[in-house]
C-alpha positions in Angstrom: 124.6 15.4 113.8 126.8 16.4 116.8 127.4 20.1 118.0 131.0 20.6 119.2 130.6 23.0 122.3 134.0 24.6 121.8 133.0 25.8 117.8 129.8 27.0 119.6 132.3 28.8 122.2 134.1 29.7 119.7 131.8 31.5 118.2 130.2 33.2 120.9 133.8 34.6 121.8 134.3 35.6 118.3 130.4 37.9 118.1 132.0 39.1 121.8 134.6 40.3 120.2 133.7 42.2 117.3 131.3 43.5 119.4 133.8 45.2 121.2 136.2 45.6 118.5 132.6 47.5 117.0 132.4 49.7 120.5 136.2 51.0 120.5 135.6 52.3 117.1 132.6 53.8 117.5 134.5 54.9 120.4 137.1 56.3 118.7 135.0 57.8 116.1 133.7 59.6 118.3 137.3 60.6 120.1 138.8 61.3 116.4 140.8 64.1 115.8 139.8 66.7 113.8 140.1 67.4 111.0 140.8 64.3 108.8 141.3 65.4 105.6 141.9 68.5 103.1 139.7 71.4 104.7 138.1 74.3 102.2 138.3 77.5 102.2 135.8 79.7 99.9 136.7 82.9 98.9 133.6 85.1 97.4 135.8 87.3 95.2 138.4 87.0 92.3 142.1 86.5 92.8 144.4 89.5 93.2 142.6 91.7 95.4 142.9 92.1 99.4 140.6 89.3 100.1 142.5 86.5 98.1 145.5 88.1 100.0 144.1 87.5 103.5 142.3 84.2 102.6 145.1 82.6 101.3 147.4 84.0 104.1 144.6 82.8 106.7 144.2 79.8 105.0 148.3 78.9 104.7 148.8 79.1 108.4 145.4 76.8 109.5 146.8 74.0 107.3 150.5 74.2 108.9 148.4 74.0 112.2 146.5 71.5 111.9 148.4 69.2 109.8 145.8 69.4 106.8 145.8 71.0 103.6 143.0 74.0 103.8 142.7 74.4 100.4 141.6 77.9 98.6 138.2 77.9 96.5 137.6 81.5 94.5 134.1 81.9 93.4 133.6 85.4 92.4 129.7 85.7 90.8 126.6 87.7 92.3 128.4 90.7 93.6 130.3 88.4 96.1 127.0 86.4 97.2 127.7 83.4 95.1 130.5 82.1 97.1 128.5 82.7 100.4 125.7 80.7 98.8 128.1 77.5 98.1 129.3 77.6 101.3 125.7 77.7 103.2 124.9 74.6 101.1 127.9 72.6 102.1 128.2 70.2 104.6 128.1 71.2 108.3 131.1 69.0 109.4 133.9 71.8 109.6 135.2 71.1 106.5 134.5 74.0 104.5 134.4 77.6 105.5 133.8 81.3 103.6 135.6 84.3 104.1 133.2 87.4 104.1 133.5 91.5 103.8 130.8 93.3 105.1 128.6 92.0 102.6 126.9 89.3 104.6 125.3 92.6 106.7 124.7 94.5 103.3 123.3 91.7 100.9 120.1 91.6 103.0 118.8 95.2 102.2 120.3 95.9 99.1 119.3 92.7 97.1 115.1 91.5 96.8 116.2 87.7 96.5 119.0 85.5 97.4 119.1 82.0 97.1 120.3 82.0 100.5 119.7 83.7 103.9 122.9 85.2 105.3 121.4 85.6 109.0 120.5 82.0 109.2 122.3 79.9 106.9 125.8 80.0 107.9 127.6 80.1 111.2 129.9 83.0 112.5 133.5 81.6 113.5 135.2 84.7 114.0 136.2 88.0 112.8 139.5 87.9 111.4 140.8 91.5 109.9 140.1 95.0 109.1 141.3 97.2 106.2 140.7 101.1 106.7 139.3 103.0 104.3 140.5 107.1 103.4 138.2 109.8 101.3 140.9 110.9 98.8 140.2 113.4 96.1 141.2 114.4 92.9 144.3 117.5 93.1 142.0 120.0 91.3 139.4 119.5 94.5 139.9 122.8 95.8 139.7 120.8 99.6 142.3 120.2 102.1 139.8 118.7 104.9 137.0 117.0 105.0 134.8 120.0 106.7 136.2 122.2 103.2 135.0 119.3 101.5 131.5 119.1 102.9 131.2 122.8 102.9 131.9 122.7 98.9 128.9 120.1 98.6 126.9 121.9 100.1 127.2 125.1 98.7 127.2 123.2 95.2 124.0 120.2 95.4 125.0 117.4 93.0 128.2 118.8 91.3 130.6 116.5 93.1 130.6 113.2 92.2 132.1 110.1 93.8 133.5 107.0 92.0 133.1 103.5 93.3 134.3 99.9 92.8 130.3 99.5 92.3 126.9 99.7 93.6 127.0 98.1 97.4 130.8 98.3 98.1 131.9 99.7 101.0 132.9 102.8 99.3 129.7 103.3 97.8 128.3 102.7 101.2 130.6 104.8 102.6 129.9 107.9 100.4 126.2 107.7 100.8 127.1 108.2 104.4 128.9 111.1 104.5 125.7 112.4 102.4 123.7 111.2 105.0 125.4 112.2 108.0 125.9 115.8 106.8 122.8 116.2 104.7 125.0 116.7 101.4 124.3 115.7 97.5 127.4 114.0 95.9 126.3 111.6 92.6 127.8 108.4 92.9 129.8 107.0 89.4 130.2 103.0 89.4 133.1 101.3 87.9 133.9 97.4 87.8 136.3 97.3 90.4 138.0 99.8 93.3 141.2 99.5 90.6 138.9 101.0 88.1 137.7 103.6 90.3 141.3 104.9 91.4 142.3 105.1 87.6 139.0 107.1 86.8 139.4 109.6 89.7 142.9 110.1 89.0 142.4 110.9 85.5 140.0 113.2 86.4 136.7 111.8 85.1 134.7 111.9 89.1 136.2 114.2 92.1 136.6 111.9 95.2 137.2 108.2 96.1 136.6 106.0 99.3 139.0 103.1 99.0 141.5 101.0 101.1 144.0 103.6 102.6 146.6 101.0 101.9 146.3 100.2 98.3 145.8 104.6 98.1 148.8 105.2 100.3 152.0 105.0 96.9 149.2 107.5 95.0 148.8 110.0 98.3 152.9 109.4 98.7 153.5 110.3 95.0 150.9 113.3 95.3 148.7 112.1 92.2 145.9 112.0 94.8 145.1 114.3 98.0 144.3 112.3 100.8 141.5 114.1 103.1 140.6 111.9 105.9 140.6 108.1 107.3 137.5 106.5 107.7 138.9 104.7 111.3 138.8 105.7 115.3 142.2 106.1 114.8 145.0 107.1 112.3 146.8 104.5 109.9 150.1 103.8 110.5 151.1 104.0 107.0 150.1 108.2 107.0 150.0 108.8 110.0 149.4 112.8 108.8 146.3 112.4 107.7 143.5 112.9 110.8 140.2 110.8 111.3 136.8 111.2 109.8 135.9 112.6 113.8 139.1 114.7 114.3 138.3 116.5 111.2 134.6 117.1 112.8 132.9 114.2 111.5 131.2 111.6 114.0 130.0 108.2 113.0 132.0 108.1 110.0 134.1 105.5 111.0 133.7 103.2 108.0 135.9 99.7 107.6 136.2 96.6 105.2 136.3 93.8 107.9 136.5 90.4 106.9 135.4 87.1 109.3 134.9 83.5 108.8 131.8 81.7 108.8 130.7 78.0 108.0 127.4 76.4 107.3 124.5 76.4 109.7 124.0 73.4 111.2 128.2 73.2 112.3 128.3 71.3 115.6 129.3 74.1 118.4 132.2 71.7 118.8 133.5 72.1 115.9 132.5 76.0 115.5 134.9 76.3 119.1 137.7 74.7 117.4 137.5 76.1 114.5 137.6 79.9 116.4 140.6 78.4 118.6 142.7 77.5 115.2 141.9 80.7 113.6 142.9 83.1 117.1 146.1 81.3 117.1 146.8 81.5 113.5 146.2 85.5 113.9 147.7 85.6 117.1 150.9 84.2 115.3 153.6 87.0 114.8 154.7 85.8 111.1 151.1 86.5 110.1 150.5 89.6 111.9 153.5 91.3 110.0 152.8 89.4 106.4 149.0 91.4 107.0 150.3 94.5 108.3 152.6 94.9 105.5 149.8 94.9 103.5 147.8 97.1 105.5 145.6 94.8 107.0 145.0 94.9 110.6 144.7 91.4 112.5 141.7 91.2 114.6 139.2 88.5 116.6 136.4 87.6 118.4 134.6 84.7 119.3 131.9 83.1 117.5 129.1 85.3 119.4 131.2 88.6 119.5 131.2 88.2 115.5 126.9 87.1 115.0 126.2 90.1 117.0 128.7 92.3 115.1 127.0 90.9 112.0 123.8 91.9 113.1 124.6 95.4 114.4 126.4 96.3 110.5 123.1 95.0 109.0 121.3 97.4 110.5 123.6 100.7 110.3 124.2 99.6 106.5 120.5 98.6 106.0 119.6 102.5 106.9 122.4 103.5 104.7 120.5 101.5 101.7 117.4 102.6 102.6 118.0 106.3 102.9 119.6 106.4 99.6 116.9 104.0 97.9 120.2 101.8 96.8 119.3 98.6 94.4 121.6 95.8 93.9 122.4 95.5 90.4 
């Protein structure tokens, strides 16, 4: 049997060069734009509300950027933790991100167990909005500011009463605050949802409200509510007569519904640096800005660090707020 050299050549030429044709894609792999395919974005709460309008908004302009659709995923369950729980599990490759409120810094102290640990199982991206919140009251509330309104709680323990869009919102929160803050005794009535709790103060059935000073401003406009102070460093735009928590002679009672993206722990701090740069320039993008603003939600960033130690710092003012008020997750 005779070898023919140039089949053995051949062949060696050939292994050569799938070797390299195995090194430039490797290479490229490597090189590859991201992302690839459809990206996710979770959204911890049910359609309708300000969160679904922010997320999809958000969520809109990435995919226009980057030339992928970002796809919205609602998973409303566990007071909001459910959907930060999915996202914690998924894989770290950039390909899925979660939306959250505050309550990635309240779940910790108000909940025993979660099947997940917000501090270490997902990664910060950036903070991407604030909502401000206003104390409105009922019209019978014989109140115009918040110092009458304080004064009245005092001088009454327990007869005021506050309703919320349930135990660990913000506006619960928020309330226990103020009682906190100005060592008062207002009783806290839940309702399933901050829609729920406008109706039931405005019929009358609980005194005051801490909501969204957008989604209040038609009912403080059309006088059914009075609107006593906002819960921000600086007035809203949209009533721009009603003073701050601090003008009105209450510090520390600046009290906001932010919202941030995150994505699993474990996210490469490559792809958590790109991910930040997409979502700046989305915000930074003056179709979004007013589409939010209209809406009465304020645009706002950070980078990835900015937003961890932000996270942090609302843990622990909220984790007082929990504690003080001996306030159990339902």
């Amino acid at each position: 049997m005779t070898h023919d050299p140039s089949a053995r050549h051949c062949g060696v030429k050939l292994v050569a060069l799938a070797a390299a044709v195995l090194a430039s894609s490797a290479a490229m792999a490597q090189a590859q734009p991201f992302p690839v395919k459809p990206m996710r974005m979770i959204l911890p709460f049910p359609p309708g509300g300000p969160t679904d309008l922010l997320g999809r908004s958000v969520a809109a302009k990435l995919s226009e950027q980057v030339g992928q659709p970002v796809t919205v995923d609602n998973r409303p369950g566990a007071g909001g933790n459910l959907g930060l729980e999915i996202a914690s599990k998924a894989a770290p490759d950039g390909y899925t991100m979660v939306l959250s409120s505050p309550l990635i810094s309240i779940s910790p102290s108000l909940y025993a167990k979660l099947n997940y640990d917000p501090m270490k199982d997902l990664a910060p991206i950036s903070l991407v909005a604030v909502i401000q919140n206003i104390l409105i009251t009922h019209p019978s509330v014989p109140a115009k500011t918040l110092g009458d309104l304080v004064k009245i709680a005092r001088a009454n323990p327990g007869r005021l009463n506050y309703s919320s869009g349930g135990v660990g919102t913000t506006g619960h929160l928020a309330a226990e605050l103020l009682n906190s803050l100005m060592k008062i005794r207002t009783v806290h009535v839940p309702y399933k949802g901050s829609g729920q709790a406008l109706v039931g103060m405005m019929s009358g059935e609980t005194d005051m409200l801490i909501m969204a000073a957008a989604v209040a401003a038609p009912q403080v406009a059309a006088g059914k509510v009075k609107a006593i102070a906002v819960l921000s460093e600086k007035r809203v735009p949209n009533l721009p007569n009603v003073p701050t928590a601090a003008e009105s002679g209450v510090a520390g009672f600046e009290v906001p519904i932010w919202y941030g993206v995150l994505s699993p722990s474990g996210t490469s701090r490559e792809l958590i640096g790109r991910l930040n740069t997409e979502v700046v320039k989305a915000l930074a993008s003056p179709d979004l800005r007013e589409k939010l603003a209209a809406s009465g939600i304020e645009s706002r960033t950070s980078t990835p660090e900015q937003f961890a130690e932000f996270i942090r710092s609302e843990a622990v003012r909220y984790g007082r707020v929990i504690r003080d008020a001996g306030i159990k997750g339902e």
